[in-house]
C-alpha positions in Angstrom: 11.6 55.7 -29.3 11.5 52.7 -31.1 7.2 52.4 -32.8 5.5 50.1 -30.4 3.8 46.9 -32.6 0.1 46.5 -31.0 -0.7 43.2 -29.6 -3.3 40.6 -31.1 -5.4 40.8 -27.7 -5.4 44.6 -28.2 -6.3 44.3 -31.9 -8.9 41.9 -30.4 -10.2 44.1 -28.2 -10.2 47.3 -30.4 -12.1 44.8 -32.9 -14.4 44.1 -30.1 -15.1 47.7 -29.5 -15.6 48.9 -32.7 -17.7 46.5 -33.5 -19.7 47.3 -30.7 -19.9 51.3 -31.4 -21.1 50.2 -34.9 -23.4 48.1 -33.2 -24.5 51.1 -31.4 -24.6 53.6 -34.1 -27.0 51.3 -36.1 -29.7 50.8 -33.6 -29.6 54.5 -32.6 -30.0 55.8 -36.0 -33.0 53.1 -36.3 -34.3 54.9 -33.1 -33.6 58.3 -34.1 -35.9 57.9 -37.2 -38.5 55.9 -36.1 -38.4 58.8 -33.1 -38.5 61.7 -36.1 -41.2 59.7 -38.3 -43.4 59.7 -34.7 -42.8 63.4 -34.0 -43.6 64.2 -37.7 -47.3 62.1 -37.3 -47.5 63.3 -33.6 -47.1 67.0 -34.7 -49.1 66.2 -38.0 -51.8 64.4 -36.3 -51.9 67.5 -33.4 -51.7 70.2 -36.1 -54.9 68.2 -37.8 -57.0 68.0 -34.9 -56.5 71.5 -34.0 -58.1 72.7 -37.3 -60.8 70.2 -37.5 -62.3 71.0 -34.5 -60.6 74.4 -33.5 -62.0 74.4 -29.6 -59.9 74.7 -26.7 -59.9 71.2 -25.6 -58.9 70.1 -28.9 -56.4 72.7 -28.9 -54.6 71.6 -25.6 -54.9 67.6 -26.9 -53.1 68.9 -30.0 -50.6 70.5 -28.3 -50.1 67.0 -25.6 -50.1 64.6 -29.1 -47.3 66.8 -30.7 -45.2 67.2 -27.6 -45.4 63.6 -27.4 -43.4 62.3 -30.0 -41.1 65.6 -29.4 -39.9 64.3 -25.9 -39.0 61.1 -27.3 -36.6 62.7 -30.1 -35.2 65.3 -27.5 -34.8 62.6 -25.0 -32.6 60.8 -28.5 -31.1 64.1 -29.1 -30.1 65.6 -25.5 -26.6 64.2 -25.3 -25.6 67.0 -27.8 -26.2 69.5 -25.4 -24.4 68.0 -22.7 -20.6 68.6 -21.6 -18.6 66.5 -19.9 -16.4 68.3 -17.1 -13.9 67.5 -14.9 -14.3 68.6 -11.3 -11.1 70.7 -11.0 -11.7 72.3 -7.7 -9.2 70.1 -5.5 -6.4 70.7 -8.5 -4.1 73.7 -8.7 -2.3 74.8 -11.8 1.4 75.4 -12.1 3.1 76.2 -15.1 6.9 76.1 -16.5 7.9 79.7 -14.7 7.2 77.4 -11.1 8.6 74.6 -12.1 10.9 74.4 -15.0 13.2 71.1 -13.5 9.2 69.4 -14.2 8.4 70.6 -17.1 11.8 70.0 -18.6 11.0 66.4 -17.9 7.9 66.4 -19.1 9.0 68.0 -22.3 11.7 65.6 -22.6 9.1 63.2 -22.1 6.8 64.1 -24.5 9.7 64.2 -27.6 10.3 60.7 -26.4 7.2 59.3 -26.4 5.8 61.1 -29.7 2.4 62.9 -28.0 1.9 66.5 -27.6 2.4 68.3 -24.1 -0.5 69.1 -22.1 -2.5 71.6 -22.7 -2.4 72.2 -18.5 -0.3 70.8 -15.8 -2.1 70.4 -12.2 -1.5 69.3 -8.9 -3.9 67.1 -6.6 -3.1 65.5 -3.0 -3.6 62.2 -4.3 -1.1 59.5 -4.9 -1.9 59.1 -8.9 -1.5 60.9 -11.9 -3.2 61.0 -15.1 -4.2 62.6 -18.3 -8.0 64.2 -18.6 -10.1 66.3 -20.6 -13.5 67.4 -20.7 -15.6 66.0 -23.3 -18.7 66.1 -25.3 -19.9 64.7 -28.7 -17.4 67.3 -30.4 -14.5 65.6 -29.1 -15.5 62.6 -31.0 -14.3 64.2 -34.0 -11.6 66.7 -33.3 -8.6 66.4 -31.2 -8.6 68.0 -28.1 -5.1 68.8 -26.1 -5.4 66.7 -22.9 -4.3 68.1 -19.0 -2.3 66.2 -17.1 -2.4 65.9 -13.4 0.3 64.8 -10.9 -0.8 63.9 -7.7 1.8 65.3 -4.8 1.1 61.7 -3.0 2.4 60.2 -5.4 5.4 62.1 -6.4 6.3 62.6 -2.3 6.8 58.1 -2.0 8.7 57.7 -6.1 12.2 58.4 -7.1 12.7 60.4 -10.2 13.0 57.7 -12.2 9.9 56.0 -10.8 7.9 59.1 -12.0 9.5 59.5 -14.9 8.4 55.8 -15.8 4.4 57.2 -14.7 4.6 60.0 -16.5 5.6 57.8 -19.7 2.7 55.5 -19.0 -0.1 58.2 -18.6 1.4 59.9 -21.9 1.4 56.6 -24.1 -1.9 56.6 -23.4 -1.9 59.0 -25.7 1.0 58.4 -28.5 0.1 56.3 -31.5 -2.9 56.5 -34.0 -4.4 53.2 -32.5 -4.8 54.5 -29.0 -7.6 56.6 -30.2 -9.7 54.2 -30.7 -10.2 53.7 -26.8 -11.0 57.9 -26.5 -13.7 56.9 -29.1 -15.3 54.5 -26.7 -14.6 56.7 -24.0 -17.2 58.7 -25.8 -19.4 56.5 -27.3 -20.3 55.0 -23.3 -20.7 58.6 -22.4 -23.4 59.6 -25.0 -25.2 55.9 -23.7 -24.9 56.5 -20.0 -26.5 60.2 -20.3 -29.0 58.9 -22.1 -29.0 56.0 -19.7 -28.7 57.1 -16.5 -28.1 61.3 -16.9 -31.8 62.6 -16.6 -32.1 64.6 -14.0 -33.1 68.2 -16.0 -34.9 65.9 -18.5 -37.1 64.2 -15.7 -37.7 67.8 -14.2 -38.8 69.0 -17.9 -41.3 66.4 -18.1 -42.3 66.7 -14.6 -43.4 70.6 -15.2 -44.8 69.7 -18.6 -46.8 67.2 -17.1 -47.8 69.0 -14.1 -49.1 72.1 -17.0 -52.2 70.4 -17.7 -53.7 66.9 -16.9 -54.6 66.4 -21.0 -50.8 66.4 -21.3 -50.2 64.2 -18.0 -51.9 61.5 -20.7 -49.1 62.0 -23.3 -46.6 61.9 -21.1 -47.3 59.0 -19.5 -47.5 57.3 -23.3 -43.8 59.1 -23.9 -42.4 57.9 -20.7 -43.3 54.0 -22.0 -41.6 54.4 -25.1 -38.8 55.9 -23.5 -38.3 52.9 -21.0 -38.7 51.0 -24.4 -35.8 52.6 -25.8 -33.9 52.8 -22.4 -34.2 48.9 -22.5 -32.5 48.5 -25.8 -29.5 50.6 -24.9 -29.0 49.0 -21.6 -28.3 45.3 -23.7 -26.1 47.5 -25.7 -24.2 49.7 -23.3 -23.7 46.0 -21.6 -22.0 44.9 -24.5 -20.2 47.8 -25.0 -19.2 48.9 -21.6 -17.5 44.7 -21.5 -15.4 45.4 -24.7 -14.5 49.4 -23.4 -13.5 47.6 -20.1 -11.4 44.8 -21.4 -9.9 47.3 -24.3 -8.9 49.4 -21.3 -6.6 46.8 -19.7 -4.8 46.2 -22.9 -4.4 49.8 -23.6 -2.5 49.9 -19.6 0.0 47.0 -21.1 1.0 49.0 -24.2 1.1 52.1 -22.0 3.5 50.2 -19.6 5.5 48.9 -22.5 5.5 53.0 -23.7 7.2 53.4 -20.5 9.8 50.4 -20.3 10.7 51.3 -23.8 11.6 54.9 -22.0 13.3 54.4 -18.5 13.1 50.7 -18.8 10.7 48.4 -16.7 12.6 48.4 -13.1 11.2 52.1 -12.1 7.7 51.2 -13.1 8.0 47.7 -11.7 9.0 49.3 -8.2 6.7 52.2 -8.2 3.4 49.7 -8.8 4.6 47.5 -6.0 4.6 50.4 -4.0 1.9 52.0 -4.8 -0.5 50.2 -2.8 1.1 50.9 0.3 1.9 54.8 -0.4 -2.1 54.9 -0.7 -3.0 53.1 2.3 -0.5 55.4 4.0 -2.0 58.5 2.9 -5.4 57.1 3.3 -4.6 56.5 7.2 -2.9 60.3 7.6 -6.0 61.6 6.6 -8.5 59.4 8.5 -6.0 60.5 11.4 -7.1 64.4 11.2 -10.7 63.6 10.5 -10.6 62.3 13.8 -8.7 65.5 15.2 -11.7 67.7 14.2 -13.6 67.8 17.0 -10.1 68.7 18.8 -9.4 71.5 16.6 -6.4 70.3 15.0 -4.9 70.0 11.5 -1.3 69.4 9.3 0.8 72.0 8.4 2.4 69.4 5.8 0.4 66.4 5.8 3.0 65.2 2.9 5.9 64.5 5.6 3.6 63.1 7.3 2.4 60.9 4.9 6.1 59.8 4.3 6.4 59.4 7.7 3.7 56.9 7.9 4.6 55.1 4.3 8.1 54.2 5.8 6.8 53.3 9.6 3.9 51.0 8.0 7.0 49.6 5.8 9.3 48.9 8.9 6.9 47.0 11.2 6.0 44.6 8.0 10.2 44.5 7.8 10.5 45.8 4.6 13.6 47.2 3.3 13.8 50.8 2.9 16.9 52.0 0.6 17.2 56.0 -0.4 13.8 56.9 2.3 11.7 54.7 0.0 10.4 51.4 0.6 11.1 48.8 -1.7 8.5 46.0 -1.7 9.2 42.8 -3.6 6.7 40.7 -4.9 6.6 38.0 -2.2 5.7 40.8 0.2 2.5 42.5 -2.0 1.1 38.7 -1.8 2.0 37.8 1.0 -1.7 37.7 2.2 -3.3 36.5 -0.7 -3.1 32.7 -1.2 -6.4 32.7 -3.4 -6.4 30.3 -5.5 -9.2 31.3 -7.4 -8.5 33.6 -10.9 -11.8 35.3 -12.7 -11.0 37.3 -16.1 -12.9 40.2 -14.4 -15.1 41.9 -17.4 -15.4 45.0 -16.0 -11.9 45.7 -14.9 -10.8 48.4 -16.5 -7.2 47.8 -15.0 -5.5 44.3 -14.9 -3.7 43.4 -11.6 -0.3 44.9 -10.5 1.3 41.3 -11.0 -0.2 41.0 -14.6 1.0 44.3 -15.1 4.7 43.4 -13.3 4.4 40.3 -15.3 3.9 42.0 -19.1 6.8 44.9 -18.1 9.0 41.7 -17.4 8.3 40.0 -20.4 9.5 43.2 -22.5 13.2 42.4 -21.2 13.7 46.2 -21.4 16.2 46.6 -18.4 17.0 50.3 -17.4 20.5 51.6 -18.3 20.9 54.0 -15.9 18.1 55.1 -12.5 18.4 58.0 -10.8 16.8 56.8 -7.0 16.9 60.6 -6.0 13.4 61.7 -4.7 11.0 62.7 -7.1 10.0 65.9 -5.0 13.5 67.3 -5.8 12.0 68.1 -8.8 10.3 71.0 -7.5 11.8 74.2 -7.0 10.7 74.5 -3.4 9.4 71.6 -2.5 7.9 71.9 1.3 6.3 75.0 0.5 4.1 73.5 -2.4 3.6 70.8 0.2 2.3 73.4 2.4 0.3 75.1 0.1 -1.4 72.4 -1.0 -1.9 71.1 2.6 -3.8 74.1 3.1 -6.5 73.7 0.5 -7.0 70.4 1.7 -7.8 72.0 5.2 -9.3 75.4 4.0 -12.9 73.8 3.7 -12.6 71.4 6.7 -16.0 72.9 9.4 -14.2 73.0 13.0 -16.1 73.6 15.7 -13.3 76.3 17.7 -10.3 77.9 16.5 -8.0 75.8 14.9 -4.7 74.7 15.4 -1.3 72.9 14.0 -0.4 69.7 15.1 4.2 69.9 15.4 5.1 66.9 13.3 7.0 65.5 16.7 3.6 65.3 18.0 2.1 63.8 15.0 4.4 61.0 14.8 3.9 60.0 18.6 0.3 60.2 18.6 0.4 58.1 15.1 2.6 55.6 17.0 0.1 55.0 19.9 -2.9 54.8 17.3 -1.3 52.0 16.0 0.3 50.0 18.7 -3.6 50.6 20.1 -4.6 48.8 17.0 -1.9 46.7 16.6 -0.5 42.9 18.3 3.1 42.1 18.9 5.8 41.7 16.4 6.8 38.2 18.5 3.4 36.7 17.2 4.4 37.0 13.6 1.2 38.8 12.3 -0.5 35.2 13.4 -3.2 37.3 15.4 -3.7 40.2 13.1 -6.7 38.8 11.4 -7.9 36.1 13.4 -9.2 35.5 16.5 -7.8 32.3 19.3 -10.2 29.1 18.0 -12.5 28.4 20.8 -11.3 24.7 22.2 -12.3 23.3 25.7 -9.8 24.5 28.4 -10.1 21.5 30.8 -9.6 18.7 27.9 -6.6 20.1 27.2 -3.8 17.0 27.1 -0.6 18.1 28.9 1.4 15.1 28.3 2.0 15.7 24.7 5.2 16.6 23.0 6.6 20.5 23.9 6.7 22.9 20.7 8.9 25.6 20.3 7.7 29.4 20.5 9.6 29.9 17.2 7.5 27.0 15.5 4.1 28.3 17.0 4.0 31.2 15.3 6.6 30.3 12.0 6.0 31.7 8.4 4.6 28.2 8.0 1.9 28.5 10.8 0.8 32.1 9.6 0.0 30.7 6.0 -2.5 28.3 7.1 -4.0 31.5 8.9 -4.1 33.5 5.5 -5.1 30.1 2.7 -8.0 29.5 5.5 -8.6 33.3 4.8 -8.6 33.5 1.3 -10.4 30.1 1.3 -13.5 31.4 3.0 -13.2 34.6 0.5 -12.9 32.4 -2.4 -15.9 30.5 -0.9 -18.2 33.6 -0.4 -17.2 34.6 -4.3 -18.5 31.4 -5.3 -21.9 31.4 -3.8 -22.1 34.7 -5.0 -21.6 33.4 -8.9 -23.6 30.7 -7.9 -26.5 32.8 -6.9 -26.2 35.0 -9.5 -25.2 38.0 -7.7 -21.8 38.3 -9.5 -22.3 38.5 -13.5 -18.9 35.5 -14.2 -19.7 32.9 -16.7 -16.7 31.0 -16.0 -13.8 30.7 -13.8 -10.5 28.9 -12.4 -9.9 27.7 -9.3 -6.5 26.0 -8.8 -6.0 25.7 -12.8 -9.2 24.2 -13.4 -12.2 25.9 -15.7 -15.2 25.6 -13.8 -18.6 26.9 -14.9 -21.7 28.1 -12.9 -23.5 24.8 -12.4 -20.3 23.2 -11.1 -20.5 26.0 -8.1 -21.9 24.4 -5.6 -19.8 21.1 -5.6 -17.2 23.1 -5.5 -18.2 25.3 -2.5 -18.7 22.1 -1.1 -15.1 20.5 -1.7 -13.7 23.9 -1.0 -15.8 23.8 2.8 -14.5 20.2 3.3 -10.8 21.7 3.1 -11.3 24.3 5.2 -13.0 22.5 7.8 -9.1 20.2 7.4 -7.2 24.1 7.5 -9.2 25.4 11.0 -9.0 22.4 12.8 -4.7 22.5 12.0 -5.1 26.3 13.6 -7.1 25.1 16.2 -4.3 22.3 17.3 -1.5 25.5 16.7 -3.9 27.5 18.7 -4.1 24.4 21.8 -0.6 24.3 21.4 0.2 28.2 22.2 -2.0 27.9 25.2 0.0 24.9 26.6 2.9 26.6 25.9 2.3 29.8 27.7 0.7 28.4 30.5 3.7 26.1 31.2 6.0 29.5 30.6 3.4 30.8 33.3 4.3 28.3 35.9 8.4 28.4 35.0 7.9 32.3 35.8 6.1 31.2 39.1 3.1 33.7 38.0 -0.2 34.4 39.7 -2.0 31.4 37.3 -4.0 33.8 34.8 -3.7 32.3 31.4 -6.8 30.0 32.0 -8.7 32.9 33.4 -8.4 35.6 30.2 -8.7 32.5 27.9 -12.2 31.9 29.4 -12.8 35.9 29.4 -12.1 36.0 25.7 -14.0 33.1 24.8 -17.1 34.4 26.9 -16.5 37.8 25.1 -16.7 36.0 21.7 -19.7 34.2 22.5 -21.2 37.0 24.2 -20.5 39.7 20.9 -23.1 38.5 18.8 -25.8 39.0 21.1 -24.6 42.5 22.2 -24.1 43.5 18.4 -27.4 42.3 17.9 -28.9 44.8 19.1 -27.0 47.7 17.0 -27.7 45.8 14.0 -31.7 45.6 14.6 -31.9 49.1 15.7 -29.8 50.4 12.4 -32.3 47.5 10.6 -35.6 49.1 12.4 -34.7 53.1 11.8 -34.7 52.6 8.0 -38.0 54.4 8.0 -36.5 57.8 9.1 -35.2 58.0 5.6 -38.7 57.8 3.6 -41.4 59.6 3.6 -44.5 57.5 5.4 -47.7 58.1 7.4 -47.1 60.2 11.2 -48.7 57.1 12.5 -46.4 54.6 11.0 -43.6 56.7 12.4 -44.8 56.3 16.1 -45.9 53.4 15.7 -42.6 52.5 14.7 -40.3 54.2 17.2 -42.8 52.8 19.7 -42.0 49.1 18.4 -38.3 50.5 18.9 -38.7 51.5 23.1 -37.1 47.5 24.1 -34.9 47.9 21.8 -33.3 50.9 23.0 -34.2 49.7 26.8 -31.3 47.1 25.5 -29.0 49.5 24.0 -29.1 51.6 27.3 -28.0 48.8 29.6 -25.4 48.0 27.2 -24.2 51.1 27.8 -24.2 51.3 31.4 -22.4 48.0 31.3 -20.1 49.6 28.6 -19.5 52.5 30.7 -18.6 51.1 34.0 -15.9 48.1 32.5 -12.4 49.0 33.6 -12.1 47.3 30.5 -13.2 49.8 28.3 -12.0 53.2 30.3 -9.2 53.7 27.6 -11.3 53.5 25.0 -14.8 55.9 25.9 -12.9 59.5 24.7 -14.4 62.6 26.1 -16.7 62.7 23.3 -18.4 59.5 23.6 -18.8 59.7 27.2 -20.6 62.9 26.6 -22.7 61.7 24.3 -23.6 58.1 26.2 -24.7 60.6 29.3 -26.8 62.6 27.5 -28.7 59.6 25.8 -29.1 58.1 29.1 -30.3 61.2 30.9 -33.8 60.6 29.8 -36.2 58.8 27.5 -35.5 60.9 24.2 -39.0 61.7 21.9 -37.7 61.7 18.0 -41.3 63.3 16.2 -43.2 66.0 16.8 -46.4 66.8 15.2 -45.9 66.9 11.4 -41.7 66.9 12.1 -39.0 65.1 13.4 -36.8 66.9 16.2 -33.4 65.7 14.5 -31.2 66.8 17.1 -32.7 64.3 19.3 -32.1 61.7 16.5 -28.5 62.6 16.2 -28.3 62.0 19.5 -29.8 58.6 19.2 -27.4 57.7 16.3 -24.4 58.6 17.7 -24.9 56.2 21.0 -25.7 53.5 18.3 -22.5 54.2 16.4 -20.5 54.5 19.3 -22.1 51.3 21.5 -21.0 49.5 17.8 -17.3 50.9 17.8 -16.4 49.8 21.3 -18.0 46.6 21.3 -15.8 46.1 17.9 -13.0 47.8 20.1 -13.5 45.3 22.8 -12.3 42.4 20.4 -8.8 44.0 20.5 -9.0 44.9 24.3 -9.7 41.5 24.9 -7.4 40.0 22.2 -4.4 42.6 23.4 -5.0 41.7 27.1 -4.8 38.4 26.8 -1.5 38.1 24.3 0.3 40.8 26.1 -0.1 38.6 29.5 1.3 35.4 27.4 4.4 38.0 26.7 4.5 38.3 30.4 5.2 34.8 30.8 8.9 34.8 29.0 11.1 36.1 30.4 13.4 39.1 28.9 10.8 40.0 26.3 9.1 43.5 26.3 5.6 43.6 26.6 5.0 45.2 23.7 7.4 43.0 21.9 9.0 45.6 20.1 
């Protein structure tokens, strides 16, 4: 391969960062011998007043005044001890003699690239893969062979060539000279953040110390300040240098890409980062599915297939193209959602954005000469029984409470399919519904005589846009009060190609809350318009008249929700206490100012409990629970303790009053545009 020129925004940033490790190295030396000239007076000045006056007091204040100015120069010196390991409990090793088809290509892959093959090769679940080490201060100064780890969720939703492309990227991370200076940062930040924020065994030493004598309490205390002092200086610094590390990362990800275009060209890495995303949130939902199944009793045998299962199901209701059992997601799809306008240079990013990223691998005009669109698990020798293996040490820790069982995959995929169709609006509506809500507009004043619009038109590509700008326009709103209030650390940014700065903020919020004030009033007409619509589909079909009817339901639900949630949001507010440690009668006082509040909860319960509406949605287990919670008045403290069975049982009816109110949006929301489906005729209800 062809030596890769670095680009003047990564010479920039390298500049950047090594300017701020010297930066670094300056002011600690500074502190490291003003910290040894105050241990050498402190144990001086001890050592004196011990022979003056030999006495045990003045022994014991000799001994406090020397361990003063010791703390400070172990608390400078402590990140020497200290090793950096990675948590490799999740991970299982394999080596060449399990799977030589892999490790011939990452052999091959190493020659290419010009780095040296890992020193281990793991599996994880997850859908990444990367390259890690342990460190300490030692590997600051000589090299250390790096592991790399492929995550089976990844390598179960690429081709070969797709993983080829990763694999390239994670090892040109690694493969020229200059690279190194972002493992040298690496470091640098982690010798600041132990002495930073890593100080748990040091706080305990200088607890018992403290605790040996109240003469050395004094000392201490004086140690402690001087500490803070120095803590203070290398926060400014580790601010500076964590911004330089962070943008330095995100140009060391474009010359890894171009590592990888330069080796399988930039098509496979292209198409695996669109992907990615939606391979995670895949995987994500498979396992969020058998959390649920715990209190059932029920696990995966391969929660791989499932996963792929669910990666290519998600891809066909959002009509994307599936070629060789992989989805293939075009850019127009990834953003199809996001019509932000608004663009901030994120400091502390240590990844740019998959389109940057697409846009850079474009830019090289490497094409590929040749992909192989053969799944990547072919590469394994037996690939459904490392699936299975691995499976199993995902579950092998998991607490049931009976025997467990496997779920067939047949029954997996069904019950996945109800989930989501539970969760889920009709395909007719266009993803219109999926993230909003019908705008509330006065039923009676609704004006008849107006020109007819077509279904098609209702709920076009066109109309579902103004759904997602007005979105992203009250996101990009919230962003800016945020930099306006200071809660977001952003100098400067761009909205719609225009620099703005922090004291222009609030002009714009209030331009950008003038336009979508314009965008929710266009809904709102769309929104009149599919109500006339369907209630003059309603009267062709010679229907019971019920539009009106769920309409009014859905708006009184709306208006109702607030006041309902109300209450699970002042009770979560008000129980705070349980998690400090306060006076036994600030603790019944409190629950006591908690009794109407819970008198609340309970008859929004019993109202929860006996709507037909919500008979689907109470499972066994919430039932059980509401029953017991409503069986009597609960008492959560006892003399000195609290009885926390009776608080679980407290917080569980809170949780669960919260998730079916939530739920009752989409009952609500599902009744009423499942009805409107009703009203045409020779479409399914579901719509699918």
């Amino acid at each position: 391969m062809k030596d890769i020129k670095i680009s003047p925004e990564f010479k920039t940033q390298s500049t950047k960062a090594i300017s701020s490790i010297i930066l670094f190295i300056l002011t600690y030396l500074l502190m490291l011998i003003l910290a040894i000239g105050l241990t050498t007076l402190c144990v001086y000045g001890g050592f004196m007043l011990i022979v003056l006056v030999p006495n045990f007091i003045t022994i014991i204040l000799g001994i406090g005044l020397a361990s003063l100015g010791i703390l400070v120069l172990f608390f400078l010196l402590k990140f020497i001890f200290k090793s950096h390991k990675i948590d490799r409990s999740h991970l299982t090793e394999i080596k060449k003699v399990d799977e030589p088809k892999l490790f011939e290509l990452i052999d091959e892959l190493v020659n290419e690239v010009g780095t040296k093959f890992p020193k281990k090769v793991y599996l994880s679940p997850e859908v990444n893969a990367s390259v890690f080490y342990d460190s300490s201060l030692w590997s600051m100064f000589f090299p250390i062979k790096k592991n790399l780890q492929i995550g089976l969720g990844l390598v179960n939703t690429v081709s070969k060539s797709e993983l080829k492309a990763i694999l390239s990227h994670e090892f040109g991370h690694f493969s020229q000279k200059t690279m190194k200076v972002g493992s040298y940062v690496y470091n640098v930040n982690q010798v600041i953040y132990n002495l930073l924020f890593d100080n748990d065994s040091y706080d305990n030493l200088i607890k018992n110390w403290a605790n040996a004598s109240g003469y050395f309490y004094i000392f201490v205390i004086v140690s402690l300040k001087i500490i803070e002092g120095i803590k203070w200086i290398l926060r400014q610094i580790y601010s500076v240098l964590n911004k330089n590390y962070m943008a330095l990362s995100r140009e060391m990800e474009f010359h890894a890409d171009e590592i990888a275009a330069n080796v399988t060209g930039f098509e496979p890495l292209k198409s695996s980062l669109l992907r990615l995303s939606l391979s995670d949130h895949s995987f994500n939902n498979v396992m969020a599915f058998y959390e649920r199944k715990i209190p059932d009793n029920q696990k995966s045998e391969n929660i791989f297939r499932d996963h792929l299962f669910v990666t290519n199901f998600l891809a066909k209701e959002s009509n994307i193209e599936i070629t060789s059992g992989l989805p293939q997601i075009s850019e127009n799809e990834l953003n199809k959602f996001n019509k932000s306008k608004l663009v901030i240079q994120d400091q502390w990013a240590s990844h740019p954005s998959t389109e940057d990223r697409i846009a850079m691998l474009e830019k090289t005009g490497l094409s590929a000469k040749s992909i192989d669109i053969e799944s990547a698990n072919l590469l394994f020798s037996d690939y459904e029984l490392t699936q299975k293996e691995i499976t199993h040490k995902i579950f092998k820790d998991v607490v049931y409470p009976g025997q467990c069982s496997v779920i067939p995959f047949e029954l997996f995929v069904s019950n996945f399919k109800e989930e989501f169709l539970k969760n889920t609006f009709p395909k007719i509506y266009n993803g219109y519904y999926d993230n909003k809500n019908p705008l509330y507009f006065d039923l009676e004043g609704v004006d008849h005589n107006l020109e007819e619009v077509k279904l098609e038109e209702l709920f076009s590509d066109s109309k579902v846009e103004l759904v997602y700008t007005a979105l992203s326009l009250q996101s990009d709103i919230e962003t800016v009060k945020q930099i306006s209030e200071k809660t977001a650390d952003i100098k400067t940014f761009d909205y719609d190609g225009i620099k703005y700065s922090k004291k222009d903020c609030k002009s714009l919020v209030f331009q950008l809350e003038k336009e979508l004030e314009v965008l929710n009033e266009k809904i709102k007409i769309n929104d009149i318009e599919i109500f006339k619509y369907f209630q003059r589909e309603e009267l062709k079909a010679n229907l019971q008249p019920s539009l009106e009817n769920l309409y009014n339901q859905f708006f009184n639900y709306d208006k109702e929700f607030d006041v309902k949630y109300e209450v699970y949001k002042q009770l979560s507010n008000e129980l705070q206490f349980v998690n400090y440690t306060i006076p036994i009668e600030n603790i019944n006082a409190n629950f006591k100012n908690i009794e109407p509040l819970e008198d609340r909860l309970k008859s929004g319960i019993i109202e929860l409990l006996e709507s037909q509406d919500y008979q689907n949605e109470i499972t066994k287990e919430i039932r059980e629970n509401f029953e017991l919670y409503l069986s009597k008045k609960w008492y959560y403290i006892g003399i000195e303790n609290y009885f926390d069975e009776n608080l679980a049982i407290l917080f569980s009816a809170i949780n669960n009053y919260a998730f079916l109110l939530s739920r009752g949006y989409i009952v609500n929301k599902q009744k009423l545009l499942n009805y409107q489906l009703e009203t045409i005729k020779g479409v399914h209800i579901n719509g699918r």
